[in-house]
Backbone bond lengths (Angstrom), bond angles and torsions (degrees), N, CA, C in turn:
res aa  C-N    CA-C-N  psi(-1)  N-CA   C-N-CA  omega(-1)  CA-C   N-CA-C  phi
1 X - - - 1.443 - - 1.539 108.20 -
2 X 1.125 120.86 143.63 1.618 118.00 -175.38 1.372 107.78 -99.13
3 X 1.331 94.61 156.80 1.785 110.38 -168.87 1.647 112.66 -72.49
4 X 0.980 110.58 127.04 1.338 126.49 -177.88 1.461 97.44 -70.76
5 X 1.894 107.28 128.79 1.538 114.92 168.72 1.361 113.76 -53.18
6 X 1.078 134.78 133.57 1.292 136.31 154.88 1.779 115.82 -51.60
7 X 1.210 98.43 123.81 2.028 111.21 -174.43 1.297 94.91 -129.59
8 X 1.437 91.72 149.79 1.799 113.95 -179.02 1.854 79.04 -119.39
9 X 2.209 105.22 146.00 0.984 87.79 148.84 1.467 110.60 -130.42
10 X 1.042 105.90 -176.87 1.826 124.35 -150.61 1.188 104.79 -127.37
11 X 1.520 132.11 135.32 1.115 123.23 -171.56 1.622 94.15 -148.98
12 X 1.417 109.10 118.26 1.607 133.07 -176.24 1.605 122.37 -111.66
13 X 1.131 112.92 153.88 1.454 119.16 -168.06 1.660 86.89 -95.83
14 X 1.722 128.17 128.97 1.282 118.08 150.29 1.565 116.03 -131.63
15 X 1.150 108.49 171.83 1.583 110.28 -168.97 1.490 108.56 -87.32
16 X 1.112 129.62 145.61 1.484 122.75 158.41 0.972 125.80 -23.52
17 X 1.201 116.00 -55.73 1.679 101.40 165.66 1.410 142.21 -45.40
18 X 1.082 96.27 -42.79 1.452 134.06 175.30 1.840 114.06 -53.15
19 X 1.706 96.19 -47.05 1.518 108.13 -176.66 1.521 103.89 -80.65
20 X 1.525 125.28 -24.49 1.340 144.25 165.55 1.044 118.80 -47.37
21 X 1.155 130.28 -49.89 1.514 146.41 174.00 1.727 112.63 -75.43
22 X 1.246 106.37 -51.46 1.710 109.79 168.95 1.458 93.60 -74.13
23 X 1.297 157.92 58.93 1.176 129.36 123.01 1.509 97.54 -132.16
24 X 1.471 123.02 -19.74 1.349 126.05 168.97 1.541 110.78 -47.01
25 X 1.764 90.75 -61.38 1.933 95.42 -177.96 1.652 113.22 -55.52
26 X 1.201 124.50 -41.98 1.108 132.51 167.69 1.579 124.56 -27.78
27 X 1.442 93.27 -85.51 1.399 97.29 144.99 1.485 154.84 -31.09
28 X 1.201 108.63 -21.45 1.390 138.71 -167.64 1.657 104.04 -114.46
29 X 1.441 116.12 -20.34 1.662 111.13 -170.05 2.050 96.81 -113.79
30 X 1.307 93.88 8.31 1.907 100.21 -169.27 1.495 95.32 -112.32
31 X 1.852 100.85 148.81 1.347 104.75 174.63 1.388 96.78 -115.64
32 X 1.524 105.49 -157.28 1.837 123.21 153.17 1.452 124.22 -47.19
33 X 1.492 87.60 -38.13 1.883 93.18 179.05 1.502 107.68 -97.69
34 X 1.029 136.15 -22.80 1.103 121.88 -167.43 1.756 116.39 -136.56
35 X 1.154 139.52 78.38 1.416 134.09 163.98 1.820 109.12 -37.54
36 X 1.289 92.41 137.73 2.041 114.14 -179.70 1.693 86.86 -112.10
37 X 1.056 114.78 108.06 1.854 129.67 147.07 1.901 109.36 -66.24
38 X 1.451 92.52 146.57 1.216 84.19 -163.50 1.316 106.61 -85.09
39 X 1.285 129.26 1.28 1.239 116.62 172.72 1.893 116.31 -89.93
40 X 1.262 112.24 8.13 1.134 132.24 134.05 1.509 131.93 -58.19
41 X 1.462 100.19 -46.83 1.524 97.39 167.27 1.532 117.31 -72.63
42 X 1.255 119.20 -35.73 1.332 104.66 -175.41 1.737 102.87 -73.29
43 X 1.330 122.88 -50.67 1.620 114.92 166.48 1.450 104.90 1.21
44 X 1.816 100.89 -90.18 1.378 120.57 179.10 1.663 128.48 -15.97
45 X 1.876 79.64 -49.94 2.075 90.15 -177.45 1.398 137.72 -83.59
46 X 1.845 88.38 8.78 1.382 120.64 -165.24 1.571 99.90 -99.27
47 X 1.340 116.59 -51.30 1.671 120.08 172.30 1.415 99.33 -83.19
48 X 0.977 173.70 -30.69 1.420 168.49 -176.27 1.977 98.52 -66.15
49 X 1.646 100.38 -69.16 1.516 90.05 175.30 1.366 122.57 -76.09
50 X 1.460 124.72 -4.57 1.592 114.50 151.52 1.499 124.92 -62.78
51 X 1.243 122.42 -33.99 1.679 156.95 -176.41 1.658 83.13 -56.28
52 X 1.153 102.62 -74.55 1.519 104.64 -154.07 1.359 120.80 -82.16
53 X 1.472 115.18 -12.07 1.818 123.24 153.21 1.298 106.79 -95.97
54 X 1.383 138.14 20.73 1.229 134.21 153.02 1.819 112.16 -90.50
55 X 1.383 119.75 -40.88 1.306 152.28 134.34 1.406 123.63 -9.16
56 X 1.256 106.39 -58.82 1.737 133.99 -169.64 1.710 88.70 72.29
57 X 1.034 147.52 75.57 1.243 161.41 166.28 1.924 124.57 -121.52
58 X 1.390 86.04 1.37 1.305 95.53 -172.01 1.789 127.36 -74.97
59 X 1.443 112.76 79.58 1.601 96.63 -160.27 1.487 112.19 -50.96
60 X 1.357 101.46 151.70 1.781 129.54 -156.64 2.167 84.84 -83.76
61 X 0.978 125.39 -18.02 1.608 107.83 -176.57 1.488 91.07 -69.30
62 X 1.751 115.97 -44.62 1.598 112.06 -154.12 1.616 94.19 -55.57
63 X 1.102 135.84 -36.83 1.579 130.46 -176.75 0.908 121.33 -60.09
64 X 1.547 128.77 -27.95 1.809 149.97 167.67 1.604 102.21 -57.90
65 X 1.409 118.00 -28.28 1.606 107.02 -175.56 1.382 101.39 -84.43
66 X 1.384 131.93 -36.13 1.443 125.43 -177.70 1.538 107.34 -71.98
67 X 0.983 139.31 8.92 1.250 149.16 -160.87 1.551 106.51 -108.69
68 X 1.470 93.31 -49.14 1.754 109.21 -170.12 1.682 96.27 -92.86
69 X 0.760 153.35 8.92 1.441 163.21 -128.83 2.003 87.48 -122.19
């Protein structure tokens, strides 16, 4: 049997909106065969926005939401 990655978990305060969108995308990235949990989606949004500040691709508005947060 193969070794299970080692995971930390993390537990964050988000706004309704916020939970709105993680179950929208969710929804939106799942078929017939396969349901996306949203803590799958955030996984996802975790290497995508590392990708893209590794990049320098990172648009400067997305930094305006942590700001207003």
């Amino acid at each position: 049997m193969p070794k299970r990655d080692k995971s930390k978990r993390l537990q964050v305060v988000i706004s309704e909106a916020q939970d709105s969108l993680l179950t929208k995308t969710a929804y939106q990235l799942s078929n017939p065969e396969r349901l996306v949990s949203k803590s799958e989606v955030v996984r996802l949004g975790i290497e995508m926005l590392n990708k893209a500040v590794e990049a320098g691709h990172l648009d400067p508005e997305l930094l305006k939401t942590l700001e207003d947060a």
